[in-house]
C-alpha positions as CSV (number, residue, x, y, z in Angstrom):
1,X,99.8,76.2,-60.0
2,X,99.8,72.6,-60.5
3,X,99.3,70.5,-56.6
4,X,100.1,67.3,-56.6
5,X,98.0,65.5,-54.0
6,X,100.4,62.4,-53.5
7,X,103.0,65.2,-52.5
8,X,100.9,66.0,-50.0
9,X,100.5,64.8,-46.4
10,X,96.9,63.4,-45.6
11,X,95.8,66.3,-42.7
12,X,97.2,68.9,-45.7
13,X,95.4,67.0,-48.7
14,X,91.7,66.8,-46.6
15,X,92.0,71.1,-45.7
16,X,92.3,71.4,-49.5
17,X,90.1,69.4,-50.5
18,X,87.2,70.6,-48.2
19,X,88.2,74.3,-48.4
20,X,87.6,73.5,-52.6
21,X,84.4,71.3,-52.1
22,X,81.7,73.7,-51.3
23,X,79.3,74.0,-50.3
24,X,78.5,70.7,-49.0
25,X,75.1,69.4,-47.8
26,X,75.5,68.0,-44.2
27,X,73.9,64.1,-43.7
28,X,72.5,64.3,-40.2
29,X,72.9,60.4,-39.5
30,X,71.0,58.9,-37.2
31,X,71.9,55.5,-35.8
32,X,71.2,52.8,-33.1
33,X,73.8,50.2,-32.0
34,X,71.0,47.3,-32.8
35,X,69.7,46.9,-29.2
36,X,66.9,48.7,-29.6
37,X,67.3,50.6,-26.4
38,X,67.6,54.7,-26.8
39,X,71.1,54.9,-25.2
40,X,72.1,53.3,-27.8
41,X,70.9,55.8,-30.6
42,X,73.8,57.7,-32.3
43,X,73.6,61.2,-33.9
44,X,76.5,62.5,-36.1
45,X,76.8,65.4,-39.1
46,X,78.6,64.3,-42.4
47,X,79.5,66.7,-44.9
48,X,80.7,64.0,-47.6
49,X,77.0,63.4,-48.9
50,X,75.2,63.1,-51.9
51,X,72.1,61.8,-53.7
52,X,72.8,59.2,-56.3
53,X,69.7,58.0,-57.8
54,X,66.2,58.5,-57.8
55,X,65.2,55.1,-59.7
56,X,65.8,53.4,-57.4
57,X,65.9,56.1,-55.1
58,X,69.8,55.9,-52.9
59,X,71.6,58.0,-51.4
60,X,75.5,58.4,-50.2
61,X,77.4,59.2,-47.2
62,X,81.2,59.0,-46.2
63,X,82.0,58.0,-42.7
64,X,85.5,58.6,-41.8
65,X,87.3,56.4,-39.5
66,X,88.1,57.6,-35.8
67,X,91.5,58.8,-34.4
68,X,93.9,56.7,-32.8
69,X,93.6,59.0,-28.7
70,X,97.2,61.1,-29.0
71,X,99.9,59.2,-27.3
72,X,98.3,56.0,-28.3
73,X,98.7,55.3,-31.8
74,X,99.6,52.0,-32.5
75,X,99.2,49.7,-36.2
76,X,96.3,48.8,-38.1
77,X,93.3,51.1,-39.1
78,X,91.9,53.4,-36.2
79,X,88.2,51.9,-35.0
80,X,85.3,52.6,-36.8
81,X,83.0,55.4,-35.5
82,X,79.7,55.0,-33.8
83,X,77.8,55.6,-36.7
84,X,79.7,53.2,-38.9
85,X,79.4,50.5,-36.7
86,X,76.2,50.9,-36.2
87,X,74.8,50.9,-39.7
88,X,76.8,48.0,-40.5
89,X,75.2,46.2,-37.3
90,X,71.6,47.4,-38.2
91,X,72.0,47.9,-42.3
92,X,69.9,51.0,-41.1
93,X,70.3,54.7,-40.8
94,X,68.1,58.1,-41.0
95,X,69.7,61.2,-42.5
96,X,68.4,64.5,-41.6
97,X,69.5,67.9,-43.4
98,X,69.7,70.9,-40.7
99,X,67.9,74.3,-40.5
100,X,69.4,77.1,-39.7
101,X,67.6,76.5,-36.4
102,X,69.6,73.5,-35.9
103,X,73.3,74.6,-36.6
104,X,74.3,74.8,-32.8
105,X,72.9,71.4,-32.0
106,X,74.0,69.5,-34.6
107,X,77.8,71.2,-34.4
108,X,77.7,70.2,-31.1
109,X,76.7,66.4,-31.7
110,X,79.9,66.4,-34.4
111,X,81.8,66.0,-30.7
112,X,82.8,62.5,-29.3
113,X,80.4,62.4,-26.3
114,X,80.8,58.4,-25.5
115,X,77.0,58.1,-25.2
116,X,74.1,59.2,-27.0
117,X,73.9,62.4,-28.3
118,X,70.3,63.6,-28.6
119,X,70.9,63.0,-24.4
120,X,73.8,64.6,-24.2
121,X,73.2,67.7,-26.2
122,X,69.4,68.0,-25.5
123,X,67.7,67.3,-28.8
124,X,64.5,65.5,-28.7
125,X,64.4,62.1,-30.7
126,X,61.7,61.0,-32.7
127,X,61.8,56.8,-33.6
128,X,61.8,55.9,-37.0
129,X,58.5,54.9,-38.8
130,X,60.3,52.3,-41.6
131,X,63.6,51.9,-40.5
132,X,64.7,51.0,-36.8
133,X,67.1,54.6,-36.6
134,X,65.9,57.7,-34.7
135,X,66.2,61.2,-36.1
136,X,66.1,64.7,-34.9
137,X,62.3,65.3,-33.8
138,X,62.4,69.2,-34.8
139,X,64.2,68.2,-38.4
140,X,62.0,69.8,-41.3
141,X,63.3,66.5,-43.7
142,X,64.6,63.2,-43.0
143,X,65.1,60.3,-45.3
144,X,65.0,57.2,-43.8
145,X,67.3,54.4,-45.3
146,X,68.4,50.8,-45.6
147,X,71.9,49.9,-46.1
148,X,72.0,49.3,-50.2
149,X,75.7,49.0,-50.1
150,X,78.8,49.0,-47.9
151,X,82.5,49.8,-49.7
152,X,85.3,50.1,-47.5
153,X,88.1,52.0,-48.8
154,X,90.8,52.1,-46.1
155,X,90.2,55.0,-43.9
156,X,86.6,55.8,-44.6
157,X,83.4,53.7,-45.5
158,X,80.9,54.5,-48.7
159,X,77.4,53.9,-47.7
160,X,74.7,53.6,-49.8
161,X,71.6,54.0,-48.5
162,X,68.3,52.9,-50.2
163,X,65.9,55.2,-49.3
164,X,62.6,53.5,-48.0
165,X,60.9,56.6,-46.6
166,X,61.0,60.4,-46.1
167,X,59.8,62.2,-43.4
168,X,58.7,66.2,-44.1
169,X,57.3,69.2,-41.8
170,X,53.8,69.6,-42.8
171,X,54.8,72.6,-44.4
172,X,58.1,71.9,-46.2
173,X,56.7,70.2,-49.0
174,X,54.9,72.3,-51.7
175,X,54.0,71.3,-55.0
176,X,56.0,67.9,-54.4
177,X,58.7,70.0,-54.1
178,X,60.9,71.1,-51.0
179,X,60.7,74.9,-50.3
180,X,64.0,76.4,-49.7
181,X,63.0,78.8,-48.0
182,X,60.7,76.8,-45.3
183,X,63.9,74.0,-45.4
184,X,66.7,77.1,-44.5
185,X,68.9,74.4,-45.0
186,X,73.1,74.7,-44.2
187,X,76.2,73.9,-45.5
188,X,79.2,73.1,-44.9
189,X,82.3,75.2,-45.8
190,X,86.2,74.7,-44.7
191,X,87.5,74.8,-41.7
192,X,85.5,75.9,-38.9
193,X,82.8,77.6,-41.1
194,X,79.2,77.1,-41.9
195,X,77.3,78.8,-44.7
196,X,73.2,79.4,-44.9
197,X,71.4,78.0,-48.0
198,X,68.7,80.9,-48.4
199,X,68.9,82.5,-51.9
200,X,68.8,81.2,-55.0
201,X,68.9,82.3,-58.7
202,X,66.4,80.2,-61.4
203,X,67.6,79.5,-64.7
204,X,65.6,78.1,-67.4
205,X,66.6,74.6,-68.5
206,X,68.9,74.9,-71.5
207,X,67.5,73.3,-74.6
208,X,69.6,72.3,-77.8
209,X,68.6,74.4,-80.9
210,X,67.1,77.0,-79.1
């Protein structure tokens, strides 16, 4: 069948498009609203992440505006999320990636709380060592970034982060390489589903002529 996204209405286009799109790695963002004071620290999940370079190294996340509340939809784009605003205040942000261990706490942070969310889900916060943004204390990776670049493109905003440090569990990192298995990072699927990053198949890299 051929789908013609423009056919489509927006809610309809974004379940296709993330049901198709798998698995994604989730961008546990970590924020602060630039006055330095903890309430102010912000801790999201975003699925629409990637790396981008690693010379220099940069990163990418897609942040989404918010909702208009039902019953109070007016004109003009909805706000800006926490997270936006705040790494366009700060031109800083930490991203995390999420054991399995982590899945219910960082679900649970994807709600609107209207304050912090390492307070109000529980998760203890660890301050950033080159960038003022807090992270997860208990995540096994975090890159820490700087704002590279900002693109807004209507209802969401690209962010490219330069990354100016990482962050790694003293035994996550083997061989200069992460261990999948010590990472038991997740994904993110459609809908309301998760899916667990813990086998993998190796595949010699192909070479021409061979």
């Amino acid at each position: 069948m051929f789908i013609d996204p423009a056919a489509l209405e927006p809610a309809a286009r974004y379940r296709l498009m993330i049901s198709a799109i798998v698995p994604r790695p989730i961008a546990w963002v970590g924020t602060n609203d630039g006055t330095g004071d903890s309430t102010g620290d912000n801790l999201a999940p975003f699925s629409y992440f990637m790396g981008v370079s690693s010379d220099p190294p940069l990163l990418a996340i897609s942040v989404a505006r918010a909702s208009w509340p039902r019953g109070q939809e007016r004109a003009g784009s909805p706000p800006l999320k926490h997270t936006a605003r705040n790494i366009l205040a700060t031109g800083f942000f930490s991203v995390s990636i999420p054991s399995q261990s982590d899945l219910q706490a960082m679900h649970a942070t994807s709600a609107p709380w209207g304050g912090s969310e390492f307070e109000a889900v529980g998760i203890p916060r660890a301050a950033g060592v080159s960038v003022a943004a807090p992270r997860p204390a208990m995540a096994a990776f975090t890159f820490e970034c700087r704002l590279h670049q900002a693109i807004d493109l209507g209802s969401t905003h690209l962010f490219v982060g330069l990354v100016v440090g990482m962050i790694a569990g003293d035994d996550v990192v083997v061989d200069g390489r992460v261990d999948l298995a010590r990472l038991a990072p997740v994904a993110r699927l459609g809908g309301d589903d998760y899916g667990r990053v813990d086998l993998a198949c190796s595949i010699p890299r192909a070479r021409a002529g061979g």
